[in-house]
Every structure is written in C-alpha cells, then in structure tokens.
N, C-alpha and C positions, 0 to 999 in steps of 0.2 A: 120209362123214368131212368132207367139202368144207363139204357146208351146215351138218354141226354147230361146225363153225369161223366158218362166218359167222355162226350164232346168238350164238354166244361172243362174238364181236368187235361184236354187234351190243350184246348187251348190257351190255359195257362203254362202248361210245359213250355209252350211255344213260346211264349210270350218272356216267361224268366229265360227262354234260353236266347232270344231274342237282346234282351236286357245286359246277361251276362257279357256276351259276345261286343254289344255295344262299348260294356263299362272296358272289358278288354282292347276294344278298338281307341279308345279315346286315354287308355295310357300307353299305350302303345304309341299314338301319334302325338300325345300331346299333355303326358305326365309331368312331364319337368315342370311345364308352366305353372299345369294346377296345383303342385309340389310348392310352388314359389307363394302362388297368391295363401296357400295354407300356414306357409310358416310366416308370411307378413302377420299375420293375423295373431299369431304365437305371441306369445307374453319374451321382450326382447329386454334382455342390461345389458350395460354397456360401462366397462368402470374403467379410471384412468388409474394405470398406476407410475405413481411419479420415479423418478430417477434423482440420484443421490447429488447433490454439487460438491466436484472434487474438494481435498483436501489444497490447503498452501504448509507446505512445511519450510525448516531454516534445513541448513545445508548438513545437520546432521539428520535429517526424519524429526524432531520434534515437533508436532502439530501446531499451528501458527493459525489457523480456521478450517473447521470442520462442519457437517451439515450432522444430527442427531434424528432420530427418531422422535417422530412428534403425533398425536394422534388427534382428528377430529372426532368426538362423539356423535354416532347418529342414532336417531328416536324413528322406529318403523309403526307409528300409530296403528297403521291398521292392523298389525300382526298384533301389537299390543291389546287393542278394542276387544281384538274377537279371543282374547283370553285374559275374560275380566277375572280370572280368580287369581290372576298372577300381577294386576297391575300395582296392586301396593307393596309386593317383595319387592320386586322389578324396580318400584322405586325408591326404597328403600337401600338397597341395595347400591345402585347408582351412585346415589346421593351421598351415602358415607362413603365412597373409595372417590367420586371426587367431589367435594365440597362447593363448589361453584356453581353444580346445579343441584335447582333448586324442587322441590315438590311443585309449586307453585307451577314453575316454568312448563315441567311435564304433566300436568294437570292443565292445563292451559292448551297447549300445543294438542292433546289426545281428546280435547271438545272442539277446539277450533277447524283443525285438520284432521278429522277421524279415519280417512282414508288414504291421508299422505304416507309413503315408505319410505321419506324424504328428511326427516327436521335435523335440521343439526341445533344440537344442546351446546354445544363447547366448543370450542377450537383451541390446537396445538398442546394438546395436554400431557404430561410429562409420560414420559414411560412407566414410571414408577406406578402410576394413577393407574394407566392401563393394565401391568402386570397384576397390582392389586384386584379389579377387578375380574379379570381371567381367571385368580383364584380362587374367590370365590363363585365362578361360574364354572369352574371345572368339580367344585366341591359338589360330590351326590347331594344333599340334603339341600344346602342352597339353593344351587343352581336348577335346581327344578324349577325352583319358583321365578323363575328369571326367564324373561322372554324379549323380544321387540328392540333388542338393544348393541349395535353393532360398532365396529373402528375401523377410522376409515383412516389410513397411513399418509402424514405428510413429512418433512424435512425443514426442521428450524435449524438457523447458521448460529455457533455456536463458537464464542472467542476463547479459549482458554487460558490465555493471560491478559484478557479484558485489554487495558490500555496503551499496552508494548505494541510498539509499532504502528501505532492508529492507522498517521495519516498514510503511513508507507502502506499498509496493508487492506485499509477499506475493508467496507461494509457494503451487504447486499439486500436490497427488498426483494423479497421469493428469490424471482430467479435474473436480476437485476443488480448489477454490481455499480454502487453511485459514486467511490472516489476507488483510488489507492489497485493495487494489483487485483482487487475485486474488480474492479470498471475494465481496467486495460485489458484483462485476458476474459474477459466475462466469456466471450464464447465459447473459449479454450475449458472453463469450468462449467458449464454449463453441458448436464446428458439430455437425451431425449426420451421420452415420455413411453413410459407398454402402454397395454391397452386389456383389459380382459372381458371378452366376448361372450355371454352366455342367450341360448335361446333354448323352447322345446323344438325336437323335428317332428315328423310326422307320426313319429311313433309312440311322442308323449313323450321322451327320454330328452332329459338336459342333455344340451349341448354346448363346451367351453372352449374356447379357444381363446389364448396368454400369448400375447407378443410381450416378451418383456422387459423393462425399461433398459437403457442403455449409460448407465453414470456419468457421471464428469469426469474430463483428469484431472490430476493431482498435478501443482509447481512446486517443485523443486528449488527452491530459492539460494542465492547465496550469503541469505543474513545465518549469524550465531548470534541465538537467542542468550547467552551468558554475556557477547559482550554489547549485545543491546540494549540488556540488563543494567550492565557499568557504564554504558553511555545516559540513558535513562534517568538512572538512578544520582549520577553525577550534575546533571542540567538538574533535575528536581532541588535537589540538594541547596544546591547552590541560590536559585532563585527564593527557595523557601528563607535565606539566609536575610534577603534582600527585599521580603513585603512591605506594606507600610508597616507604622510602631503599633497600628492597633490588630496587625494580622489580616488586612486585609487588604484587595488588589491583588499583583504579581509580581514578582521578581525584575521584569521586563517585557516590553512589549513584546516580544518572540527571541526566543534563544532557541537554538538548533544547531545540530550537530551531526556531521557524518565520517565514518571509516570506512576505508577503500581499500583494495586490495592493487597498488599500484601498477603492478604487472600483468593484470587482468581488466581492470576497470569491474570487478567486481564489487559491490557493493556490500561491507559485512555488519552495516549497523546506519541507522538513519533516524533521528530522532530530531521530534521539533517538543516546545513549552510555548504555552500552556496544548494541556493535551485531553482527550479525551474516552469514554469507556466504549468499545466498541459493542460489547454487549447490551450498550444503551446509548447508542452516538448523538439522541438529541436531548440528552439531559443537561441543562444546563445550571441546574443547582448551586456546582463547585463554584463557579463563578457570577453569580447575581444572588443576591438575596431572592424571599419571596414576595416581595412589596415590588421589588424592580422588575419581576418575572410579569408579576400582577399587572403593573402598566404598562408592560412593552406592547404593542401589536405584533401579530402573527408575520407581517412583512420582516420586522426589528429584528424577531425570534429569528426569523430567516435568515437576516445577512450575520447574526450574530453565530448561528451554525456555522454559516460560511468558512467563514472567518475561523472559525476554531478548525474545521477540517483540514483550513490550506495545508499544503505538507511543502513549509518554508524551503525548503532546499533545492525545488523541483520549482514552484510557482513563484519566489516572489523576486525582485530582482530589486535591487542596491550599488549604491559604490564602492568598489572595496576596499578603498585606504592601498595602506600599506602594503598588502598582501600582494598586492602588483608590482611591486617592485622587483622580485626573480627577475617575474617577465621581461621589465626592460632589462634588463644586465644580462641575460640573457641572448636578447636581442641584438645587444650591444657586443657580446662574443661572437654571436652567429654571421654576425653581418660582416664581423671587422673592422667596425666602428672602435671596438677596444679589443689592445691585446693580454689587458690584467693588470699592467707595471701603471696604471695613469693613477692621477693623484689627482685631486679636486679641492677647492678651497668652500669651506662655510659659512658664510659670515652673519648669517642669519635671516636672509633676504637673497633676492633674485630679482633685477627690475626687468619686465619683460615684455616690451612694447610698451611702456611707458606705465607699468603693472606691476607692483610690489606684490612680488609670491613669497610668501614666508616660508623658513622651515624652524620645527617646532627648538632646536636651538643655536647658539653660533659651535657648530664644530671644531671648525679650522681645518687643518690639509688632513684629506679622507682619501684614504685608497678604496678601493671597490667593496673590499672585505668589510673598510671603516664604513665605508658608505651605508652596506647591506646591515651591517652589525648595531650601527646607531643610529639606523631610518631616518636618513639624514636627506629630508625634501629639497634643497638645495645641487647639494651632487648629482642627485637620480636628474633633476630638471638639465644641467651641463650634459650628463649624459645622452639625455634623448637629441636634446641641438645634435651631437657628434650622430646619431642615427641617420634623424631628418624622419619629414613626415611621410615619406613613402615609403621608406623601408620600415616605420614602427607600424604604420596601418597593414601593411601587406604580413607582418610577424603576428599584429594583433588577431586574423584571420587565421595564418595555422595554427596558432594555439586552441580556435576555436572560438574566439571573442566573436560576437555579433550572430551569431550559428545557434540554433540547438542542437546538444547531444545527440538528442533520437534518443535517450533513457527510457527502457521499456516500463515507465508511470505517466497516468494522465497530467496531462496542465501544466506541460514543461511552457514555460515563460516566454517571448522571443523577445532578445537585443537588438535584433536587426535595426532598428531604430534608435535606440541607445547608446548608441558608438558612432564617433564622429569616422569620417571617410579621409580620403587622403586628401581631396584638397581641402578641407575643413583642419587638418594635418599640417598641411603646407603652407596655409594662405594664413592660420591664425597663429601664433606661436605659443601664445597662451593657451591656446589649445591642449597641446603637444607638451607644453609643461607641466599641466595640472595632469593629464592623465600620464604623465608618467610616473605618479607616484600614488596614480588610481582613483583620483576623483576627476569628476564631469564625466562622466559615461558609467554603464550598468553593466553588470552581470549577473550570472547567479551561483547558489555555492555548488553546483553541481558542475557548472562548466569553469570559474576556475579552480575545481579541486580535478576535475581533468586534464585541464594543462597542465597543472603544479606537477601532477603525477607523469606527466610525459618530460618536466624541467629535471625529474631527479630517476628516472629510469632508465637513463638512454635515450630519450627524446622519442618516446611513442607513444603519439595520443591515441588510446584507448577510447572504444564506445563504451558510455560506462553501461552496467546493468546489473536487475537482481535476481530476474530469473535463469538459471545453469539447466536446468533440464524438466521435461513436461514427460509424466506417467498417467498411464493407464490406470481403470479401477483394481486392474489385478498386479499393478505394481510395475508394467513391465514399460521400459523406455521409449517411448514411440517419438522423442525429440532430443536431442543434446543441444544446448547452446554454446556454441565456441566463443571466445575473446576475439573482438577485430578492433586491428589497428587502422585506423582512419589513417593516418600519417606522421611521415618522421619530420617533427619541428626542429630540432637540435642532434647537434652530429653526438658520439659520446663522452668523444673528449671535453665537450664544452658541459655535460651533462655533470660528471667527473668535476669539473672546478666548480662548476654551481654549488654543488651537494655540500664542499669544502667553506664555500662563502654562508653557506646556510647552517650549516653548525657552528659554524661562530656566530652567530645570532642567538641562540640558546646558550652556547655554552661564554661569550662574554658580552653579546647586546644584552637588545631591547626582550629578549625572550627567554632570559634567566628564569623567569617562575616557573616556565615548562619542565624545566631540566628534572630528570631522575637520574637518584641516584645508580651508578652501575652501567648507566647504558648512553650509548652514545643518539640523540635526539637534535636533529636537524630541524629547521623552524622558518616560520618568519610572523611576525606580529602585524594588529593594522587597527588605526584608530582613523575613521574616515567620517569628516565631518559632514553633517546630515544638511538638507536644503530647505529651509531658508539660512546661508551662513549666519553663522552669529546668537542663532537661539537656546544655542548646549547642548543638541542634540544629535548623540554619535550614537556608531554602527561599533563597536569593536570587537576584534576578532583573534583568532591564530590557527596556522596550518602548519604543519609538523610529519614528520615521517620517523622510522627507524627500521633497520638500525641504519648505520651511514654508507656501509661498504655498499650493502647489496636491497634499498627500501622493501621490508614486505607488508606495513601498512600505513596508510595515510591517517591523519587526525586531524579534522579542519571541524572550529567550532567559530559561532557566530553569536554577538546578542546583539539587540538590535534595543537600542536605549534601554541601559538597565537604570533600574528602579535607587539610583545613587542620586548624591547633588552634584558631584563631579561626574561626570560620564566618559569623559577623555581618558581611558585607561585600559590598553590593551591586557592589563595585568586580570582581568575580572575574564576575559575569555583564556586567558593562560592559567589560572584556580581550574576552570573546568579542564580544560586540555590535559593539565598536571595529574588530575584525578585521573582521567582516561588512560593515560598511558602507564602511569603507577601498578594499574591493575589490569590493564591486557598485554601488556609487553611478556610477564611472566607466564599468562596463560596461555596466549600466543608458540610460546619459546623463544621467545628472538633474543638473539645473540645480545648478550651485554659488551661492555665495550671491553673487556678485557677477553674474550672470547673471537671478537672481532682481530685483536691486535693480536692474537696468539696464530688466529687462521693467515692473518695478512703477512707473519715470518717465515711461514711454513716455506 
C-alpha cells in the first residue's frame, strides 16, 4: 500500500511539474496575446475631455467672447442602487444645490435604469451649482451620505457685454461659429479634444492614461471697446429719438456705422441698428410683441433672425449718393481731366441725351471746392463728361468699386454686377452722369470707406481688417497680422488737395452739422435716392476723417430710410457722426486744430 501511494504521489509530481512547465511554455511563446484577450475583458472608460474655445479680445486684452466652465450632472444608478442607505441624502442633497433636478427625475432614472453608470440629470450647470455641491461633498458629515453622483466638464460661450459688437463678433453653437469673427476664424478658435483612458491590467490595478486637451487661440482684434461703446451708444441714441409716437417700431430700417484706422485699414468700431444679445442671439422679444411671435411660423422666425444678424456694413449693398463724389474729383485730378482753376455753371438741370438730370438746387458758377462744398449734382455730371467713360470705370476699379475687400468677416457682399462697365460708360451717357454723383450702381460701406481712406491718406488702398494678431492658450503670439496695401490710386499731391476740398465741406458746406468744436474735420455728406424714384425713400449718410494734416480715423455713418416724413437729409446721419467724433477725437488724442496750425509753423 506504501509503494502504491508513492507511485500516486509520484505521478502527480510529474504531472504539476509537467503542467507548470507547459504554463511556462505558453507565456513564454505566447503571453502577450493572452495578456490582450484578459485585458479586453477588463471593465474599460473611456472620457473625452473637451478643450477650451479661444478668447476674442479688442486691441487693448478686454474680453470680447470667452468660453466658461460649465458642468453636465451625471447619475451612476447602479453605484447609487447598491447603496440604498444613501439614496435619499444623495438626493437631497443634489436637489438643493441644484434646483432643476428633481426627486422625481432621480427616482425615476434609479427604477428604470438600475444598472446604468450613465444618466445625465442636467446640462451646462453654472459653476457656482457645481462648487456648491463639492462643498458639501467635501463636508465629513454630509458627504458621507452622498454617493453615485458625478461632473462631467463642458464649455458654454459667454459674451460679456451681451450686444456690443453682435454682428461684427458672432456667436457659436458648441463648437460652431454661425456669423461674425466666430464663423470666419472658427477653426483658428477652435482646440482639440484629450481624451482619458482608464482600464484594469492583469494585476487588478487601474490603469490611466490623459492625453490632454489642446485649447483654442485667442484674436487679437483691432476693435476699442470705449469707442464701440460711443459708436453704439450714439446710433441707439439717436434712433430711440426717431420711433413711432407710440414707442414703437425703430428708428430706421438699418443705421450703421463704422471707424477705420486710415493708415491701416484697421478696423476700430463697427456697429449696425437694430441689434441684438449675443448671449441670447435668437430672441426676438425687443422687437415683435408676443401675439406677433405667436403667429409667425418657424420659417418667418428664421428669415426674421436673419435679417437681424446681417452685419450691414460687410453684407448689404446700396447706392451711395453723394459720398462718391471725392471719387470723381478725384479722378478728375488723377487723370488730368482737371487742374483745380475750372469753374462750372448750375443751373439746376443737366439735359443729357435728351434726360433732365437735376441737381438738388441752381447754384450758379462752382469751383471744384464750390462744387464738393454744396453737392452740387450738376457740376460733378460736367465733370465726369471731362473724364470720359474709360477713364472713370478704369478709376472706379482702383478705388476698389466692383471688387470685394477680402475683410477678414463672413458675407462680404459682391458688386461685380452692380456697377456699370466701360462701355455701358461710354455708350450711355446718363450712365456716367448719375453715377457720378453715386447713383445707379452699388457699393458697400466697407469698400467705399476703403477708397475714402486711400482719397485722404496719400492714395493707399488698404485691405481693410479686424483681426491684428492670433495667441496661444498661454498667451504667446503664434501670428501677427500686418497692413497690406492693395494699391496706389492717387499720387499725394492730388491726396493733399482732396483733403483741402473736403474740409470745406464741414467746415462751409453741406456738412456743417458734423463740425466740432476745436478740431479740424474733413467730410463729405450723401443723400441718395432709393429705387423706385419717386417714393421718399433715401439712404443718407456721412464720412468724415480727422484731423486734416495727417488722417488717424475714419467716421462713416449710414441710415438707411429713417423713421421721418422727410427722409432727404444728410443732416440725421451727420447728428450721429457729430456725436462720434465729439467723443473719440479727445479719447483718441488727435490733434485739435489749433495743435495742427501750431505743428504746421514749426
């Protein structure tokens, strides 16, 4: 019996060591594998963690749209279930730090899904909510009682002066920018996503691995939010002046307004009316009742969005009157068409191919100065004849007529079809008359407040724009944007007389209302009748510079039919202009005019 027991024993020796040898054998050749199929099998997460969408600031760092901390609530029912002596602190708890969710909801969610580690209770809930809760889950006594209840970290965009700037600056869904320097650089603000990796290995021990997220950059803009502010505030102003008697409607169907930095084509303020809250860009409240809201259809709501979003200065195009009149005189210097000394007669009319073209009254003999000074539609018309229609179409092009800017915002406009060509120039004469004094053809206020700026700088059209430079999440410069001159329209001496003809326009035309006191303000006004002739309905406007020697910003405002029974009155965009200038000239520092005369004797 002894030795069959050692037989026994013998050949289980044999056998475990047979066994061991094997299990040795088979990781040796081929552990990895079974290593892989073990850990499939492991309990795996997998969490995304988002990335911040840069900042837009104005050109001093002021925040202009930021992305915030925001938190989804999530409910891990089954960690909840299997710790039923904690489920009524746990919602208790919840419940008072954020009011939204309900007993109800988590009672509901912890019978339906008892096994889910998954419910989301809330979405994008304030920090504040979150920190609240943290404290008392950090608090001994409480937070014991507290289980199954996690934050899951998102990023809501956050406008900090709500309606400054709308449509210039846009708004974005998540990570989706739909108008304004939101849409255009969306990618350039937009980071990319961590990721955090957690499994067990073979050992039983958690395993984590964080790639993590990568931020947006931040633009660097060239707006100043103070004289955004005063452009803003100036167009509100003024429209609030001009509602119906019962207070209600708008001032004008669009007023808008923009400042330039002439020597840059930067852009340092850009403002359209009616406007709206960026931290709520489809509310339409301000302007419909709720009976009108009540019957609009969802389409109506749509083009009514629209419609409020445009950012007039960029999208929508018009004729600009008056305001084109530089441009021919201008042209008229450039070409050698005129040497300055000519003199024109007014008589109140122009018969032109068998076409009375009026001008708004009889002047009588106008020098160029007279001409510019009392918008005097008759002389500009004699003028463009001395051009001819090849050489004003071939000038309309370097100023930039018919072209888009390329302005770094979406839904810049195109003229290309808006403006007549040379032999439409040549062949028609009435052509060539009306648009020289800016009606029958389109523009818009971005491209001629472009040429304007290249008529009184020395003749450099400028590409205009508003972003200066793109940063990093840690601040550091990874782009500069420099100024580029498209091309020189006007030599400087011809720049130099313009500038001369255009401050006699403020200071003894059509553009007296602009004028401030102390400083020397260069101009020109523009009352441009709308189409169908004949119905009352004008565009009027004014663009303006200072100071005269040396321009350092532009001022061009537009309204587009205000809210009057008269509407023919460049005088109602020269109130807003007047406002504008009144209060950035000093902010600014720009030279008054006795500062000017004191540097010019030096």
């Amino acid at each position: 019996m002894q030795r069959k027991l050692w037989i026994v024993f013998g050949v289980v020796c044999v056998l475990f060591v047979v066994l061991i040898g094997r299990i040795m054998y088979i990781e040796y050749t081929s552990g990895d594998r079974y290593t892989k199929i073990v850990l499939s099998q492991q309990d795996y997460s997998s969490t995304i963690i988002p990335y911040q969408r840069g900042d837009i600031v104005d050109s001093k760092g002021t925040v202009l749209a930021t992305s915030v901390d925001v938190y989804n609530v999530i409910l891990d029912c089954k960690v909840l279930n299997a710790n039923e002596d904690k489920i009524d602190s746990t919602i208790e708890a919840i419940t008072t730090c954020i009011p939204e969710i309900t007993e109800e909801q988590i009672r509901t969610a912890l019978e339906d899904k008892p096994s889910s580690e998954y419910v989301i209770l809330a979405k994008k809930v304030s920090a504040e909510e979150e920190q609240s809760f943290q404290a008392m889950l950090d608090d001994d006594e409480k937070g014991s009682g507290i289980t199954g209840i996690w934050f899951e970290t998102e990023y809501k965009r956050e406008y900090p002066y709500g309606s400054l700037a709308s449509a210039l600056i846009g708004f974005s869904t998540s990570t989706t920018g739909v108008i304004g320097l939101e849409n255009e650089y969306n990618t350039v603000l937009n980071g990319v996503n961590g990721r955090s990796y957690g499994y067990q290995n073979e050992d039983s021990d958690l395993e984590q691995t964080v790639i993590e997220a990568t931020d947006g950059n931040t633009l660097v803009t060239s707006l100043d939010v103070n004289i955004q502010s005063i452009v803003e505030e100036a167009i509100l102003n003024w429209n609030n002046q001009h509602l119906n008697e019962d207070g209600t409607g708008t001032g004008s169907k669009n007023t808008a307004a923009l400042v330039m930095d002439p020597d840059t084509g930067e852009i340092l303020a850009m403002a359209t009316y009616p406007t709206f809250d960026l931290n709520n860009p489809r509310d339409l409240s301000a302007y419909y009742s709720e009976e009108e809201l009540a019957n609009m259809s969802e389409d109506e709501k749509m083009d009514a969005l629209n419609q409020l979003w445009q950012n007039f200065p960029i999208t929508s195009t018009y004729e600009p009157g008056s305001t084109f009149k530089p441009f021919t005189i201008a042209m008229g210097l450039e070409t050698g068409a005129l040497s300055g000394d000519e003199t024109f007669y007014c008589d109140g009319v122009e018969n032109v191919s068998g076409s009375d073209v009026h001008c708004e009254s009889h002047h009588g003999v106008q020098t160029i100065a007279d001409a510019l000074a009392n918008s005097c539609n008759d002389s500009l018309m004699q003028i463009s004849f001395l051009i001819g229609g090849s050489n004003f179409a071939e000038y309309q092009s370097i100023f930039g007529f018919g072209q888009k800017t390329n302005i770094d915002l979406p839904g810049e406009a195109s003229t290309a079809t808006l403006i007549y060509d040379e032999d439409a120039l040549n062949n028609t004469a009435v052509n060539l008359a009306t648009n020289s004094f800016g009606q029958n053809f389109n523009t818009t206020m971005i491209q001629l407040a472009s040429g304007f700026a290249s008529i009184i700088n020395g003749g450099k059209l400028y590409q205009p724009h508003v972003v200066t430079a793109i940063q990093d999440s840690s601040g550091n410069t990874v782009e500069e944007i420099e100024p580029v001159v498209e091309q020189q329209t006007i030599s400087e001496e011809v720049s130099d007389q313009m500038r001369e003809y255009l401050l006699g326009v403020v200071q003894n035309g059509t553009g007296v209302t602009t004028a401030v006191e102390g400083y020397n303000i260069g101009g020109k006004t523009g009352t441009a009748q709308k189409l169908p002739r004949g119905n009352g309905k004008y565009l009027v406007s004014f663009i303006g510079y200072a100071p005269q020697n040396d321009p350092e910003v532009l001022v061009y405002v537009v309204i587009d039919e205000p809210n009057v029974a008269d509407q023919a009155h460049s005088n109602y965009a020269q109130e807003i202009a007047h406002s504008i200038f009144e209060q950035i000239l000093p902010y600014m520092n720009i030279k008054t005019a006795e500062e000017e005369a004191a540097e010019a004797a030096e």
